[in-house]
C-alpha positions as CSV (number, residue, x, y, z in Angstrom):
1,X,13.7,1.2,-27.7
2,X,17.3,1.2,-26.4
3,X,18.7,1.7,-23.2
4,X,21.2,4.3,-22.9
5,X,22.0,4.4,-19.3
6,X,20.5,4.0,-15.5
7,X,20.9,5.9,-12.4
8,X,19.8,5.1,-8.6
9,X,18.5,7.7,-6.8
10,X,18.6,7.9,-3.2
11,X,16.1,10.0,-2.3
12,X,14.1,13.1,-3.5
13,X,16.8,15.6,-3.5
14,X,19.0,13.2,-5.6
15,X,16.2,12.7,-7.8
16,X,15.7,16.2,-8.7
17,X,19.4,16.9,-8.5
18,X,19.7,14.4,-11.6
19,X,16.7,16.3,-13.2
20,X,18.6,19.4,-12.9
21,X,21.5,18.2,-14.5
22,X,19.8,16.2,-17.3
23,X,18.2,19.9,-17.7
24,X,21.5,21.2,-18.1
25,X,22.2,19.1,-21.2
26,X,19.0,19.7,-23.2
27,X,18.4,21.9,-26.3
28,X,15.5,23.6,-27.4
29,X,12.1,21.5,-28.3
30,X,13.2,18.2,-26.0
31,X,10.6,16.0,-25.1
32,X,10.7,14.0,-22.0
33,X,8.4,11.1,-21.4
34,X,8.0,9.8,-18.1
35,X,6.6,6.8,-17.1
36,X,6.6,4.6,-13.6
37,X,3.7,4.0,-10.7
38,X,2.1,6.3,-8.6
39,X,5.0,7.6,-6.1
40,X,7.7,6.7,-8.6
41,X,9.1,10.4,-8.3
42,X,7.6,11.6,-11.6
43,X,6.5,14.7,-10.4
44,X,9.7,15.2,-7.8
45,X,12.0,14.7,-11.5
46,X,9.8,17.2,-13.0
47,X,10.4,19.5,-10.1
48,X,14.0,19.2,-10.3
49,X,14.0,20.7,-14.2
50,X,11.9,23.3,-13.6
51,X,14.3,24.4,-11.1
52,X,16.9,23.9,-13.2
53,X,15.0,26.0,-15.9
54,X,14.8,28.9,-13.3
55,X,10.6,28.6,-12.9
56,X,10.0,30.1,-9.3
57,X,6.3,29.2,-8.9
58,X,5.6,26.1,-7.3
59,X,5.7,23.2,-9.9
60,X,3.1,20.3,-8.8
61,X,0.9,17.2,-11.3
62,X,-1.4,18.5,-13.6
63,X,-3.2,15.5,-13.6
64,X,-6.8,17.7,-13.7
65,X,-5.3,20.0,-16.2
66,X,-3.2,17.9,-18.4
67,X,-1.1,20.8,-19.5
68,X,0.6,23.3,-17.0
69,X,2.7,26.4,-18.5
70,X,5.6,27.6,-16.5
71,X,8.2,30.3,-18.2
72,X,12.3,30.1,-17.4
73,X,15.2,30.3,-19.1
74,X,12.9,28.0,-21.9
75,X,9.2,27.6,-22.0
76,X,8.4,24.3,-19.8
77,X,5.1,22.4,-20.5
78,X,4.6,19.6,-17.9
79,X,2.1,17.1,-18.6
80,X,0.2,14.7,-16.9
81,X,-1.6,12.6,-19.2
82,X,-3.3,10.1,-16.7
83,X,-6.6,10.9,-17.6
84,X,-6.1,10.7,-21.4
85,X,-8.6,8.2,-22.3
86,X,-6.4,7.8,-26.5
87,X,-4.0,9.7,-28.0
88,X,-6.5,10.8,-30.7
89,X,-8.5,13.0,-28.2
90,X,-8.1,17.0,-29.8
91,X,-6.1,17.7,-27.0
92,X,-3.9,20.0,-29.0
93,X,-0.5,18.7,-27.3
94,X,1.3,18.0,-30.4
95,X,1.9,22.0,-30.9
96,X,3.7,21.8,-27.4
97,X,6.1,18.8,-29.1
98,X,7.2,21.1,-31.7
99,X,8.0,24.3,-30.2
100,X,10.9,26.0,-28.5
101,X,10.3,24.7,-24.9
102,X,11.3,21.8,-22.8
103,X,7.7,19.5,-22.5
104,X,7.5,16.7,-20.0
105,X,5.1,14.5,-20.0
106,X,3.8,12.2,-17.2
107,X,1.9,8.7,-18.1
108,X,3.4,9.5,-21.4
109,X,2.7,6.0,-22.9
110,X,-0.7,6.7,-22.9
111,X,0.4,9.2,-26.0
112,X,3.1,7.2,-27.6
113,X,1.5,7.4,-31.1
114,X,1.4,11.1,-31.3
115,X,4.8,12.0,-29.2
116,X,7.7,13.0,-31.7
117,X,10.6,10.1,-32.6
118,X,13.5,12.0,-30.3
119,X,11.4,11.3,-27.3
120,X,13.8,10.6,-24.9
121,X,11.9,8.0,-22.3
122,X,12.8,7.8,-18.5
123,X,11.3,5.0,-17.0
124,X,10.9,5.5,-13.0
125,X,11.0,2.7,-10.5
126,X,11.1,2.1,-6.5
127,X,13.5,-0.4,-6.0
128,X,12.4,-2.8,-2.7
129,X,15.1,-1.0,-0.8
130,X,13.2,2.8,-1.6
131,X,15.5,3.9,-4.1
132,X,14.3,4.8,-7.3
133,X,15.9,4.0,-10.8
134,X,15.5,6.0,-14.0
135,X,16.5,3.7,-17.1
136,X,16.8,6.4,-19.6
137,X,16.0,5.2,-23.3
138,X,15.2,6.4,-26.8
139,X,14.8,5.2,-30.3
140,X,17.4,8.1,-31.5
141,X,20.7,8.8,-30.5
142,X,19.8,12.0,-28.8
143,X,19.1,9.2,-25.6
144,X,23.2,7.9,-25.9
145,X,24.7,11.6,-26.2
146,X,22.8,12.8,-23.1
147,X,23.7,9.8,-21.0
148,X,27.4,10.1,-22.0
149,X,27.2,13.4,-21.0
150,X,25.9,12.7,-17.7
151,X,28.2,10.2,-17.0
152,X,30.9,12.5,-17.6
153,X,29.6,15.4,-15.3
């Protein structure tokens, strides 16, 4: 894994502000994996995209459901994967990984084995100040294009 880049958010509507630009940038079949504690903004990032991807419902964890549906501009598939006991459970989530949406998936590294190679990772953490950082990184260089891109815009 490489690091690409890292922002500091200030608060929630910066977090989903960067969401909704990072949402900007992606293509068709991008999957997002997020990982940080509990109140890390996960679900507040998540928010942000769906936004961004023109979803009007209300867009909350589906920690009890594992897989929530929403339809924009692109199919989005947000995950929460908290209660995945392995990544071999017949979940079915590997037909979300390959199709034309934009999936994003919560406690992702409970998956890793089975999420696709592009993954791009965003690791969420509350500084002691309250801030929160999101070190994006990937093992591709879809990861580097993205946060050049950001870092331009």
């Amino acid at each position: 894994m490489r690091e690409a880049c890292s922002f500091i958010t200030k608060n929630e509507r910066e977090t989903r502000e960067l969401a909704r630009r990072i949402a900007r940038l992606l293509d068709r079949g991008a999957v997002l994996a997020l990982e940080g504690d509990l109140g890390a903004g996960k679900t507040t990032f998540a928010q942000g995209m769906a936004e961004e991807l023109g979803i009007e419902q209300p867009v909350d964890s589906p920690t009890f459901t594992i897989v929530k549906e929403y339809e924009g501009k692109l199919p989005f598939y947000h995950m929460d994967v908290y209660r995945v006991d392995s990544p071999e459970e017949e979940l079915g989530l590997e037909e979300y990984f390959y199709g034309e949406g934009i999936c994003l998936v919560e406690w992702a590294s409970r998956i890793e084995p089975i999420l696709p190679e592009d993954t791009l990772w965003f690791h969420l953490k509350v500084e002691p100040n309250g801030t929160r950082r999101i070190l994006i990184t990937s093992t591709h260089s879809r990861a580097i294009r993205l946060c050049k891109e950001l870092q331009t815009t």
